[in-house]
N, C-alpha and C positions, 0 to 999 in steps of 0.2 A: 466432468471437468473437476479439476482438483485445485482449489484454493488455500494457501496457506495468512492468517490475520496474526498477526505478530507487534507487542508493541515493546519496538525494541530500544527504546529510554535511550537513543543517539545514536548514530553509526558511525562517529569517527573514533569510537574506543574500537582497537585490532580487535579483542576477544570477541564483541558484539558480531564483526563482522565474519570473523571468521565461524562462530557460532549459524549464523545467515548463512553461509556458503554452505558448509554440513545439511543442514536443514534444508535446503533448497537439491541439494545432491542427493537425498538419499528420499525425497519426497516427491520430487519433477513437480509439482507442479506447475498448472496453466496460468496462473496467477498471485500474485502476491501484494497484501493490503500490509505498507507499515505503519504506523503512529509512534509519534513520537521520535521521528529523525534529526530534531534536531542540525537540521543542514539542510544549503540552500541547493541549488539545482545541479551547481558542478558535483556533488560529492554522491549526489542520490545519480547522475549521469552514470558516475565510474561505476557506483553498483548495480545499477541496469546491464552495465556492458560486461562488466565481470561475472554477471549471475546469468547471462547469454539470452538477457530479453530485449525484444524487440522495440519493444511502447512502455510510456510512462507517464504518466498524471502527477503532479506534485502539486501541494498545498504549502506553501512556504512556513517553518517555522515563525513566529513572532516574536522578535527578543531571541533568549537562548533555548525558549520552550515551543513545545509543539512540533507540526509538521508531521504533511500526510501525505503519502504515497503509492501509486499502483501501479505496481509494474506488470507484462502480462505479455506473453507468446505472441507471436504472429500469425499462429491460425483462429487462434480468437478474437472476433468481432466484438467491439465493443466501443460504447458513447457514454461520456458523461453529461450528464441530465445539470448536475446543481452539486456546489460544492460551498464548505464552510470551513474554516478552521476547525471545526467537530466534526462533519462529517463529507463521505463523498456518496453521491447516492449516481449509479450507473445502471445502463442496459447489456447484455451483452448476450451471446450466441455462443451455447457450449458446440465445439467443432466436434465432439464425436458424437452427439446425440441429435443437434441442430436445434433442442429447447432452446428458446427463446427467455430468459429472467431479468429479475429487474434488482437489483444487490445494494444495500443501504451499510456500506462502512462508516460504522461510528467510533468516536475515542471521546464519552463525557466526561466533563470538567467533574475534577473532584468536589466541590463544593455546592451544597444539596440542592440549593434553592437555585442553582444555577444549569444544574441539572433537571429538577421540576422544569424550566425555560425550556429549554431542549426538546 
C-alpha cells in the first residue's frame, strides 16, 4: 500500500492544489493524510473527487487553522478508531497484501509544552 502525509498549509491556494494533483498522479497512491487544509468539508469534498478517491475522513479546521484529512481508494478497508484535531489514529487492510495495521497520523502543535501534552 502506498501512502502519501503531506501538510499542505491550505488547499484553497491553486498552486497548493495543483502541486496535490502532480503528487498524487505521478505517486497513485492508496491513500492520502493532509494537515493543515484549512477548509471545511465542501472544499476537501471537491478534492476527494478531483483526486478520484472514493472515502474521506475530515477533521474540521478550527478558526482559519488546522484541519485533517484522509482520503483513500476503494479497495482499501479502513476504520477510524479516534480522532483529534492533532491527530487521526485508523485501522486499515492493505488490498494487495491483505496485512491488517493500525496508522497513527499526527500534525503536533508547534509550541513545546503542548506538544509534551500530546
Amino acid at each position: 500500500m502506498k501512502i502519501i502525509s503531506w501538510n499542505c498549509q491550505g488547499l484553497g491556494n491553486p498552486l497548493t492544489f495543483q502541486e496535490l494533483i502532480a503528487l498524487v498522479a505521478l505517486e497513485r497512491p492508496n491513500l492520502v493524510y493532509l494537515m493543515e487544509t484549512k477548509n471545511k468539508a465542501t472544499v476537501v469534498e471537491g478534492v476527494k473527487r478531483r483526486l478520484k478517491f472514493q472515502n474521506m475522513f475530515l477533521k474540521n479546521p478550527e478558526g482559519i487553522a488546522g484541519g485533517l484529512a484522509i482520503l483513500w481508494s476503494g479497495e482499501v478497508m479502513l476504520k477510524v478508531n479516534a480522532s483529534t484535531k492533532e491527530f487521526i489514529n485508523l485501522e486499515c487492510k492493505d488490498p494487495a497484501s491483505g496485512y491488517q495495521m493500525r496508522i497513527t497520523f499526527l500534525h503536533a502543535p508547534t509550541n513545546f509544552g503542548e506538544r509534551l501534552k500530546l
